[in-house]
DRENKEKE-506177 format. One line per 3 residues: number of its first residue (from 1); their letters; for each residue x, z negated, y of C-alpha. Coordinates in steps of 0.05 Angstrom, whole numbers, always signed. Last residue first. Example, Ala and Ser with C-alpha at 12.3 -4.5 7.8 and 13.67 -1.06 7.14 Angstrom:
BEGIN
2> sa> +273/-143/-21; +246/-156/-90
//
This chain:
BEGIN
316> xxx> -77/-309/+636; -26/-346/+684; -93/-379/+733
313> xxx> -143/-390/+678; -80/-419/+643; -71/-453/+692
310> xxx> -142/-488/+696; -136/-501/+621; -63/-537/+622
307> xxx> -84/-585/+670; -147/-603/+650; -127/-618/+573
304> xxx> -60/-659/+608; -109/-705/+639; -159/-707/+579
301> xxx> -98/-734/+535; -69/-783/+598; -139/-814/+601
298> xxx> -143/-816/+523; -80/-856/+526; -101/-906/+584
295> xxx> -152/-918/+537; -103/-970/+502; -106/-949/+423
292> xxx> -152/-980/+368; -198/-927/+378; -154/-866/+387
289> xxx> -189/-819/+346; -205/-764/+414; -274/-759/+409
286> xxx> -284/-836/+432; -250/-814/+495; -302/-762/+512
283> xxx> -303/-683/+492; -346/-642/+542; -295/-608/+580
280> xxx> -325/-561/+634; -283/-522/+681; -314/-489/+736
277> xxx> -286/-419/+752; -281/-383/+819; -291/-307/+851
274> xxx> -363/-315/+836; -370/-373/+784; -338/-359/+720
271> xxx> -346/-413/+667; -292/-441/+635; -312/-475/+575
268> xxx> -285/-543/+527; -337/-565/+468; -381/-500/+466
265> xxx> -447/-499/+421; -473/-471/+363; -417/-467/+312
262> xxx> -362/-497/+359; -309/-469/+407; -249/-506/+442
259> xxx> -215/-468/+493; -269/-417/+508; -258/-362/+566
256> xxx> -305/-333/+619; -369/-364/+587; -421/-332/+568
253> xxx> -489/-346/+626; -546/-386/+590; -510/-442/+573
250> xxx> -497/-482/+506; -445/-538/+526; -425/-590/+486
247> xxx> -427/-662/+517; -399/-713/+455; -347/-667/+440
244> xxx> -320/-669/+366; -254/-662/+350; -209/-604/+301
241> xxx> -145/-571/+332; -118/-648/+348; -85/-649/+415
238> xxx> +0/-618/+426; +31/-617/+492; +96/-574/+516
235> xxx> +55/-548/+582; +49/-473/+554; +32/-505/+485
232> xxx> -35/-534/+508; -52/-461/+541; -36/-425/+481
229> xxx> -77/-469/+432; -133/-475/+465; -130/-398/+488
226> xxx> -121/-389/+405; -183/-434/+402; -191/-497/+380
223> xxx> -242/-525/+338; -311/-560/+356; -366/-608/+313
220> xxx> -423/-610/+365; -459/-669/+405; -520/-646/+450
217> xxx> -533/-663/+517; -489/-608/+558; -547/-553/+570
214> xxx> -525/-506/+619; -569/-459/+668; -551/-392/+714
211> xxx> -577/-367/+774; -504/-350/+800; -509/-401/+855
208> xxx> -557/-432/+807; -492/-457/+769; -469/-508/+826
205> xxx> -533/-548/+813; -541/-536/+741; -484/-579/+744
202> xxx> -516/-633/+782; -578/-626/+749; -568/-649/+676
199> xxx> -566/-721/+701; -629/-753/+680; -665/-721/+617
196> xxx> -741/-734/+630; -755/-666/+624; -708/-639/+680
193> xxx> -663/-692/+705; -636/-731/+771; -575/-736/+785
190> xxx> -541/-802/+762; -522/-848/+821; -468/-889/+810
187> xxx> -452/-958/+846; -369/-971/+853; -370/-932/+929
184> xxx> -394/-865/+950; -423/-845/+879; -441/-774/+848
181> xxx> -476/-767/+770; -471/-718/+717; -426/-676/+744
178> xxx> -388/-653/+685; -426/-687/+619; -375/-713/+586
175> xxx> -295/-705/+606; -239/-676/+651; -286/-627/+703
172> xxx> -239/-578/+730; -255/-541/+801; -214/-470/+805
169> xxx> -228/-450/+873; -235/-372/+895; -258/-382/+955
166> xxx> -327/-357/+954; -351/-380/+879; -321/-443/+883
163> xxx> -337/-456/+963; -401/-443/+946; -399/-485/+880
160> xxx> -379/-545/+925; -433/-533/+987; -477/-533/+933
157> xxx> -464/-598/+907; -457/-626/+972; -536/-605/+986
154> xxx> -564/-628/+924; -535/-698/+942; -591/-704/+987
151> xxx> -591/-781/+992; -529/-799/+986; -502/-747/+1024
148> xxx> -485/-792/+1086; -438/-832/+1045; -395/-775/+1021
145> xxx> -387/-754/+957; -351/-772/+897; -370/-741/+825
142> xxx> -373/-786/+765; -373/-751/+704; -297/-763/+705
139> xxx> -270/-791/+759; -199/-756/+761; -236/-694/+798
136> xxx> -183/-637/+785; -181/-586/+855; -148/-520/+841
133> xxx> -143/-479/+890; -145/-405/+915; -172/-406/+990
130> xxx> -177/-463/+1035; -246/-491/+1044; -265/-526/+1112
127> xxx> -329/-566/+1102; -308/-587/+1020; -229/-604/+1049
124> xxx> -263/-641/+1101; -311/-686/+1056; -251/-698/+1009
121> xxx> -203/-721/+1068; -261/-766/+1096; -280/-795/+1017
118> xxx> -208/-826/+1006; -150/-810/+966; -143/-734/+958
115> xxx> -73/-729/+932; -28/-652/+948; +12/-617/+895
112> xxx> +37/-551/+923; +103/-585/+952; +117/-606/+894
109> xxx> +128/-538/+856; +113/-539/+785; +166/-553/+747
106> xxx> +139/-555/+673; +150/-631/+661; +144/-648/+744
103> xxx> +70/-617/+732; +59/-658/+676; +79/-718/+699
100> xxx> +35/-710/+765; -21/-701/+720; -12/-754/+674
97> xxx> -8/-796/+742; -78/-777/+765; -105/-788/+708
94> xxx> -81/-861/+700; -99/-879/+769; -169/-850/+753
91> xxx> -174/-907/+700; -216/-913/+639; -248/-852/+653
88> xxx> -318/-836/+608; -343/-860/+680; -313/-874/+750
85> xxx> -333/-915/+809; -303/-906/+887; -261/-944/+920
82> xxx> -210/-921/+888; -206/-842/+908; -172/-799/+852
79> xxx> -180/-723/+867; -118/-691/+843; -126/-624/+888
76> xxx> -69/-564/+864; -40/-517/+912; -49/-444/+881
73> xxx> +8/-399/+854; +22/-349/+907; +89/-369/+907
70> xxx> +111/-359/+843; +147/-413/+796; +77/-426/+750
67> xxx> +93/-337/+735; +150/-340/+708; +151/-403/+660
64> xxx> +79/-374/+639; +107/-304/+626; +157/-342/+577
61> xxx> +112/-382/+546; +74/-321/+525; +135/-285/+502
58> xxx> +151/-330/+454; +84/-345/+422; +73/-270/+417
55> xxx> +148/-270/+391; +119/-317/+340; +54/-279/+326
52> xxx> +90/-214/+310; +137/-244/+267; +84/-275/+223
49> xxx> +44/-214/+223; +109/-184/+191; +120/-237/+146
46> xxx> +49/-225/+118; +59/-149/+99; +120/-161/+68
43> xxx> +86/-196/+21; +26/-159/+27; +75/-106/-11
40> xxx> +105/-48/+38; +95/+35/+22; +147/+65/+74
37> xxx> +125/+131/+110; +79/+118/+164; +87/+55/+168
34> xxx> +158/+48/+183; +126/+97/+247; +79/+42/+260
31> xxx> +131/-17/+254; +166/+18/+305; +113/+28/+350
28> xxx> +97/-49/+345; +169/-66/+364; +171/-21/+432
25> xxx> +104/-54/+444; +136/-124/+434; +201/-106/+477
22> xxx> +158/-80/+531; +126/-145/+549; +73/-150/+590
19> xxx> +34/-203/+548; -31/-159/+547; +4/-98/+516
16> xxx> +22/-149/+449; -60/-151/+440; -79/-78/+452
13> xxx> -20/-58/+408; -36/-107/+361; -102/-81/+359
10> xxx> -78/-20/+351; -21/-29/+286; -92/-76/+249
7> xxx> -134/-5/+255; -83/+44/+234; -84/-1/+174
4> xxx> -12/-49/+171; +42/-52/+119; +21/+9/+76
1> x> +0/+0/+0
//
């Protein structure tokens, strides 16, 4: 039999193409002109996929290392404000300096790293939106608003999945059901719910800007994908292929890229939002298997999740 179909030799054409890199579609032309005169075993067969995975692998990090060092990446947001309440997050602190570690691992340039610490800065960034960023709320479901939206939070929710879907933001929720509920200070305010179901609004929220819908209630059994898998390897971390996520997702719109995938529903999404992306991570500490560990682990674990995912949005 022949190493590869003429089918398998394209799509690793297609694949190898998407990396940029000459060297693997220089290689995959060779292998198709072996192939069209050399009878190869499966074998054989199998160490050549095996190659052309690991140079894949290779060549991924590479572009990543490239491309995290260029100027036009975009400045990244750590949102971690203390005076106000958190949930599913043990510790915003903790977040907020698995993030920072994470960046100074891969090099990321400092100067594009900027701390939201109180609700004025926040509420300004939201009224005057930069282009291309990255903002990662550290408050899990919780999302912080200004006092004098307490009582129409509707209308800061919006004005954040404008300013996603006009300004090209990249806005990463780190666990449960993203936006949930808002707080000002240590009391939090769950949005209020279709059907009796409190809290499903907020998100929906910032999706109606694209009139679309997301159900996050339901527990699912979830894998890793290969973007999983690339984008968690691009930052040198490593998370169980096989979890649970407390807060899948099953919306209405398909989802720009899946990181962790599940029969029914979706355990980690990016959704594409106008010329933005919102990030939606539904797996909780208790997913994670670390029940007899300090929660300051999980918190560093969903940290470096966020991280990695709204690059590689960015890189890929």
């Amino acid at each position: 039999m022949y190493l590869f179909s003429a089918s398998e030799i394209w799509d690793n054409i297609l694949e190898i193409t998407k990396e940029y890199s000459l060297l693997f579609t220089f290689f995959t032309f060779i292998i198709l002109i072996l192939n069209s005169f050399t009878p190869i075993t499966d074998w054989v067969k199998r160490q050549f996929i095996n190659i052309f995975k690991k140079m894949r692998i290779i060549y991924q990090k590479k572009i990543f290392d490239i491309k995290i060092k260029n100027k036009n990446m975009p400045k990244i947001y750590i949102l971690n404000i203390d005076e106000v309440s958190s949930h599913w997050i043990n510790n915003p602190r903790n977040v907020r300096q698995s993030i920072v570690n994470v960046l100074d691992r891969i090099k990321y340039d400092n100067n594009k790293v900027c701390q939201i610490e109180n609700l004025e800065d926040w509420k300004v960034l939201v009224n005057n939106p930069p282009d291309n960023i990255i903002i990662i709320n550290c408050h899990g479901e919780v999302l912080p608003i200004p006092q004098e939206h307490m009582e129409n939070w509707q209308r800061f929710y919006h004005s954040l999945g404008n300013n996603i879907h006009n300004n090209k933001w990249i806005f990463v929720s780190l666990t449960g059901y993203s936006l949930f509920s808002y707080a000002c200070d240590m009391r939090i305010i769950e949005t209020k719910g279709n059907n009796g179901y409190m809290g499903e609004n907020g998100l929906n929220e910032i999706l109606s800007i694209i009139h679309g819908s997301i159900n996050c209630r339901e527990a699912s059994d979830i894998i890793i994908s290969k973007h999983g898998n690339r984008a968690l390897r691009n930052i040198n971390t490593n998370i169980t292929p096989i979890l649970k996520a407390d807060r899948s997702a099953k919306s209405i719109i398909k989802p720009y890229r899946v990181f962790y995938y599940g029969k029914i529903n979706e355990g980690v999404i990016a959704l594409k939002i106008g010329n933005g992306y919102f990030i939606h991570n539904g797996i909780s500490y208790t997913n994670l298997g670390f029940y007899d560990q300090p929660r300051d682990i999980t918190d560093s674990i969903l940290a470096e999740m966020g991280i990695a995912y709204a690059l590689d949005i960015v890189c890929f």
